[in-house]
C-alpha positions as CSV (number, residue, x, y, z in Angstrom):
1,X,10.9,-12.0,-4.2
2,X,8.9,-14.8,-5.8
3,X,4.9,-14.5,-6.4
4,X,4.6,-17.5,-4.1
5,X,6.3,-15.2,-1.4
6,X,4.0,-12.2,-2.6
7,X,0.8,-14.0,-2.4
8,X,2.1,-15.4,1.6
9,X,2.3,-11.9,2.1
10,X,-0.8,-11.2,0.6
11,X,-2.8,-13.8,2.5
12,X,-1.2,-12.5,5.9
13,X,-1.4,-9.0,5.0
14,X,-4.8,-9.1,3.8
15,X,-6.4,-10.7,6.6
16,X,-5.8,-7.9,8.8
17,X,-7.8,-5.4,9.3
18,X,-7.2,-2.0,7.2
19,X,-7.6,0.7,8.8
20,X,-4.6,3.2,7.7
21,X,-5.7,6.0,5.7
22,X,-6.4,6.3,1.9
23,X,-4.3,6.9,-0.6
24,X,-3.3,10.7,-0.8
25,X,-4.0,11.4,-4.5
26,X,-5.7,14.5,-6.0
27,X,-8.3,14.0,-8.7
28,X,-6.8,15.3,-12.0
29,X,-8.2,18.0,-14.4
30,X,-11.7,17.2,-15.7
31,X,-11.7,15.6,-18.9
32,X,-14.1,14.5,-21.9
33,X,-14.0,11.0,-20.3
34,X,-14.0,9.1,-16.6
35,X,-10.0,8.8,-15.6
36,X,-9.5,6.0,-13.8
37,X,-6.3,5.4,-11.4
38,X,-4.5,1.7,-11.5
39,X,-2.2,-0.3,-13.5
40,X,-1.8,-1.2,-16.7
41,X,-2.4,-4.8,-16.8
42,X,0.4,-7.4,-17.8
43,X,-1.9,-9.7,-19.1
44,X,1.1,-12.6,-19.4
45,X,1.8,-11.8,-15.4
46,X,-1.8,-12.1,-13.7
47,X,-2.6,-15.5,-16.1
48,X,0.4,-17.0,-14.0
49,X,-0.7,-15.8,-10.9
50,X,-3.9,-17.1,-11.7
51,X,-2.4,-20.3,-12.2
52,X,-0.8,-20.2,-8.9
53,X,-4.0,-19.5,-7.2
54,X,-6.9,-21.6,-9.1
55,X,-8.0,-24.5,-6.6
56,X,-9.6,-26.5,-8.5
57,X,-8.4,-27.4,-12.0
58,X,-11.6,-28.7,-13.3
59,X,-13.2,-25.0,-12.9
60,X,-13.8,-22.9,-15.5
61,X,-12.9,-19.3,-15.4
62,X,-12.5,-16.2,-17.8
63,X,-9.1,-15.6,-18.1
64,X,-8.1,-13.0,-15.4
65,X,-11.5,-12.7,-13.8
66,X,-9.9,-14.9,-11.3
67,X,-7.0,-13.1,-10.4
68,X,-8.9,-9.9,-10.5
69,X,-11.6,-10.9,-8.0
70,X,-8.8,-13.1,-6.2
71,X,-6.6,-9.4,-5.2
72,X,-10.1,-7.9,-4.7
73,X,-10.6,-9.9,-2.1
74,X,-7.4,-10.7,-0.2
75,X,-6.7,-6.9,0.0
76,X,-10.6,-5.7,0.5
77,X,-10.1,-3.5,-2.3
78,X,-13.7,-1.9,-2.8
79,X,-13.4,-1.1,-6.4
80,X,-11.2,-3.3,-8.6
81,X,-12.2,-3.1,-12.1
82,X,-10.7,-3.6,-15.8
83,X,-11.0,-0.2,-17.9
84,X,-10.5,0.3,-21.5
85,X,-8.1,3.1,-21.2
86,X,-5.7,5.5,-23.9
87,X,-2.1,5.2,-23.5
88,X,-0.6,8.2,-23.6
89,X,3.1,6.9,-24.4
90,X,1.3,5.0,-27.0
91,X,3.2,1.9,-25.4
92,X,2.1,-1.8,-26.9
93,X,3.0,-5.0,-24.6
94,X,4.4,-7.8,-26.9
95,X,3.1,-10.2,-24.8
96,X,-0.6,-9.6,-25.2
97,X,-2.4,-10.7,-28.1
98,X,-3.4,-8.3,-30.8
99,X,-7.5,-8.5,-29.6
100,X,-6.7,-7.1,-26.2
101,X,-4.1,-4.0,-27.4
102,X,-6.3,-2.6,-30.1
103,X,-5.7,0.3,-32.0
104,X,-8.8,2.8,-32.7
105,X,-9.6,5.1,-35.0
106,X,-12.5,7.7,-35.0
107,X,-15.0,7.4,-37.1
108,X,-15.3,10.8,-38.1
109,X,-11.8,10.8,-40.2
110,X,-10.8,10.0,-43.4
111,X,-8.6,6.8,-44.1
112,X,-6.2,8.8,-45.6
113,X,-4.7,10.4,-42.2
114,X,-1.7,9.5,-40.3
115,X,-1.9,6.5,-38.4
116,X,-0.1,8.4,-35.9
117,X,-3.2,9.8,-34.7
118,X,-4.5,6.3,-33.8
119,X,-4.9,6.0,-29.9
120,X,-3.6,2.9,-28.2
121,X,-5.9,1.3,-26.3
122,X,-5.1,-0.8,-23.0
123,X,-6.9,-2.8,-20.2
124,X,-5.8,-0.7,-16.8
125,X,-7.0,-2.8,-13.4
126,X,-8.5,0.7,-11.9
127,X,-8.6,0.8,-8.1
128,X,-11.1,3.9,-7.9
129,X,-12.0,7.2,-10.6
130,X,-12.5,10.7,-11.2
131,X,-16.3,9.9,-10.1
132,X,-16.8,11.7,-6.3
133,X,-18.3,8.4,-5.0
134,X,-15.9,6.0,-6.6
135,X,-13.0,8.7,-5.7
136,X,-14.3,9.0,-1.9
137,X,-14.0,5.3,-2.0
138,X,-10.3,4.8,-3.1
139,X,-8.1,2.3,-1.2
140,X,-5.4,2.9,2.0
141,X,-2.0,3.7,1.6
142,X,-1.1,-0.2,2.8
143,X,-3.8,-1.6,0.3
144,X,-1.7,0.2,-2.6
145,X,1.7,-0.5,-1.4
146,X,0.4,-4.6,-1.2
147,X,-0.9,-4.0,-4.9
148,X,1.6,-2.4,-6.1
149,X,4.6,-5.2,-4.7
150,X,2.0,-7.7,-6.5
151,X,1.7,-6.1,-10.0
152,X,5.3,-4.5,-10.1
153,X,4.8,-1.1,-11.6
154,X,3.3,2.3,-9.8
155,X,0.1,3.3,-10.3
156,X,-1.3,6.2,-12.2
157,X,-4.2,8.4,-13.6
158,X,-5.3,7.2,-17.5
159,X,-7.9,8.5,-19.6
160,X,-11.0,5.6,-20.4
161,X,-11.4,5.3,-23.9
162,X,-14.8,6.9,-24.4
163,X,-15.9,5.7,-20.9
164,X,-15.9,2.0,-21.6
Protein backbone atom coordinates (compact mmCIF):
# COMPACT_ATOMS: atom_id res chain seq x y z
CA UNK A 1 0.00 0.00 0.00
CA UNK A 2 1.30 3.48 -0.81
CA UNK A 3 1.50 6.38 2.12
CA UNK A 4 -0.87 8.29 -0.11
CA UNK A 5 -3.36 5.28 0.42
CA UNK A 6 -2.38 5.18 4.23
CA UNK A 7 -2.89 8.73 5.00
CA UNK A 8 -6.85 8.29 2.84
CA UNK A 9 -7.23 5.78 5.35
CA UNK A 10 -6.01 7.81 7.97
CA UNK A 11 -8.22 10.83 7.19
CA UNK A 12 -11.36 8.41 6.99
CA UNK A 13 -10.42 6.32 9.77
CA UNK A 14 -9.52 9.16 11.99
CA UNK A 15 -12.59 11.06 11.68
CA UNK A 16 -14.57 8.61 13.26
CA UNK A 17 -15.24 8.37 16.43
CA UNK A 18 -13.05 5.92 18.76
CA UNK A 19 -14.56 4.32 20.99
CA UNK A 20 -13.07 0.58 20.96
CA UNK A 21 -11.18 -0.24 23.94
CA UNK A 22 -7.47 0.45 24.81
CA UNK A 23 -4.68 -1.30 23.99
CA UNK A 24 -4.24 -4.45 26.23
CA UNK A 25 -0.63 -4.03 27.45
CA UNK A 26 0.72 -4.58 30.93
CA UNK A 27 3.11 -2.09 32.35
CA UNK A 28 6.56 -3.69 32.59
CA UNK A 29 8.87 -4.16 35.64
CA UNK A 30 9.74 -0.92 37.40
CA UNK A 31 12.92 0.43 36.35
CA UNK A 32 15.66 3.31 37.21
CA UNK A 33 13.94 5.34 34.43
CA UNK A 34 10.17 6.18 32.74
CA UNK A 35 9.66 3.29 29.94
CA UNK A 36 7.79 4.60 27.39
CA UNK A 37 5.76 2.34 24.72
CA UNK A 38 5.98 3.37 20.76
CA UNK A 39 8.13 3.18 17.80
CA UNK A 40 11.39 3.74 17.01
CA UNK A 41 11.31 6.58 14.70
CA UNK A 42 12.54 6.23 11.00
CA UNK A 43 13.48 9.63 10.74
CA UNK A 44 14.00 9.26 6.61
CA UNK A 45 10.13 7.83 6.60
CA UNK A 46 8.11 10.63 8.62
CA UNK A 47 10.29 13.61 6.67
CA UNK A 48 8.48 12.14 3.50
CA UNK A 49 5.26 11.89 4.99
CA UNK A 50 5.75 15.20 6.13
CA UNK A 51 6.24 16.24 2.74
CA UNK A 52 3.16 14.65 1.64
CA UNK A 53 1.15 16.40 4.20
CA UNK A 54 2.72 20.11 4.51
CA UNK A 55 0.03 22.64 2.91
CA UNK A 56 1.63 25.34 2.57
CA UNK A 57 5.22 25.38 1.25
CA UNK A 58 6.14 28.71 2.47
CA UNK A 59 5.71 27.46 6.20
CA UNK A 60 8.21 26.86 8.37
CA UNK A 61 8.36 23.73 10.49
CA UNK A 62 10.92 21.67 12.70
CA UNK A 63 11.56 18.82 10.93
CA UNK A 64 9.07 16.01 12.15
CA UNK A 65 7.14 18.23 14.47
CA UNK A 66 4.68 18.26 11.66
CA UNK A 67 4.18 14.79 11.10
CA UNK A 68 4.17 14.14 14.77
CA UNK A 69 1.36 16.59 15.65
CA UNK A 70 -0.22 15.74 12.02
CA UNK A 71 -0.80 11.59 13.33
CA UNK A 72 -1.70 13.15 16.79
CA UNK A 73 -4.35 14.64 15.45
CA UNK A 74 -5.93 12.50 12.69
CA UNK A 75 -5.98 9.49 15.05
CA UNK A 76 -6.81 11.56 18.46
CA UNK A 77 -3.94 10.10 19.98
CA UNK A 78 -3.75 11.74 23.57
CA UNK A 79 -0.12 11.38 24.13
CA UNK A 80 2.22 11.38 21.19
CA UNK A 81 5.63 12.36 22.14
CA UNK A 82 9.41 11.93 20.99
CA UNK A 83 11.55 10.12 23.85
CA UNK A 84 15.23 9.82 24.15
CA UNK A 85 15.21 6.13 24.63
CA UNK A 86 18.28 3.01 25.00
CA UNK A 87 18.22 0.54 22.41
CA UNK A 88 18.58 -2.58 23.71
CA UNK A 89 19.72 -4.38 20.39
CA UNK A 90 22.05 -1.55 20.21
CA UNK A 91 20.62 -1.10 16.60
CA UNK A 92 21.85 2.24 14.56
CA UNK A 93 19.58 3.42 11.40
CA UNK A 94 21.93 4.44 8.55
CA UNK A 95 19.64 6.74 7.47
CA UNK A 96 19.70 9.20 10.34
CA UNK A 97 22.34 11.59 10.83
CA UNK A 98 25.00 11.06 13.41
CA UNK A 99 23.39 14.08 15.83
CA UNK A 100 20.11 12.26 16.19
CA UNK A 101 21.64 8.44 16.97
CA UNK A 102 24.09 9.38 19.58
CA UNK A 103 26.21 7.22 21.52
CA UNK A 104 26.61 8.06 25.41
CA UNK A 105 28.87 7.33 27.84
CA UNK A 106 28.62 7.83 31.69
CA UNK A 107 30.40 10.16 33.17
CA UNK A 108 31.48 8.20 35.95
CA UNK A 109 33.91 5.81 33.76
CA UNK A 110 37.22 5.89 32.77
CA UNK A 111 38.06 6.42 28.91
CA UNK A 112 39.91 3.41 28.91
CA UNK A 113 36.72 0.92 29.02
CA UNK A 114 35.10 -0.89 26.27
CA UNK A 115 33.08 1.02 24.02
CA UNK A 116 30.89 -1.79 24.16
CA UNK A 117 29.41 -0.52 27.23
CA UNK A 118 28.28 2.65 25.35
CA UNK A 119 24.33 2.75 25.18
CA UNK A 120 22.73 3.60 21.87
CA UNK A 121 20.51 6.12 22.10
CA UNK A 122 17.26 6.59 19.78
CA UNK A 123 14.23 9.00 19.31
CA UNK A 124 11.00 6.47 20.03
CA UNK A 125 7.43 8.40 19.03
CA UNK A 126 5.89 7.06 22.65
CA UNK A 127 2.15 6.73 22.60
CA UNK A 128 1.72 6.51 26.54
CA UNK A 129 4.40 5.29 29.74
CA UNK A 130 5.05 3.50 32.72
CA UNK A 131 3.54 6.77 34.52
CA UNK A 132 -0.22 5.53 36.07
CA UNK A 133 -1.79 8.69 34.48
CA UNK A 134 0.02 8.71 31.18
CA UNK A 135 -0.55 4.61 31.23
CA UNK A 136 -4.39 5.06 32.16
CA UNK A 137 -4.42 7.21 29.15
CA UNK A 138 -2.97 4.93 26.44
CA UNK A 139 -4.66 4.64 23.04
CA UNK A 140 -7.49 1.97 21.56
CA UNK A 141 -6.73 -1.12 20.01
CA UNK A 142 -7.95 0.62 16.34
CA UNK A 143 -5.77 3.86 17.18
CA UNK A 144 -2.59 1.36 17.36
CA UNK A 145 -3.41 -0.80 14.53
CA UNK A 146 -3.91 2.77 12.24
CA UNK A 147 -0.35 3.68 13.77
CA UNK A 148 1.17 0.96 13.39
CA UNK A 149 0.05 0.34 9.28
CA UNK A 150 1.44 4.12 9.16
CA UNK A 151 4.95 3.65 10.66
CA UNK A 152 5.51 -0.05 9.58
CA UNK A 153 7.02 -1.77 12.63
CA UNK A 154 5.19 -3.02 16.01
CA UNK A 155 5.37 -1.29 18.91
CA UNK A 156 7.10 -1.84 22.10
CA UNK A 157 8.27 -1.00 25.78
CA UNK A 158 12.00 1.06 25.73
CA UNK A 159 13.82 2.31 28.45
CA UNK A 160 14.22 6.60 28.42
CA UNK A 161 17.65 7.51 28.56
CA UNK A 162 17.81 8.97 32.03
CA UNK A 163 14.21 10.31 31.66
CA UNK A 164 14.77 12.74 28.88
Amino acid sequence: MSIEQLLQNLQISGSRSTKSRQIDIRCPPVQRYEQHYGYRLNRRYLLNLESKIKTNPNAFHYPLTLARKWIQHTLQLPIFEFKYCIDPERREIEEVPADEDVHYQDEDRDEDENDEDDEVVIVVLAVCSDDPDSFDARPTEEQMTLLTNLLGDAPQWWVSYKNM
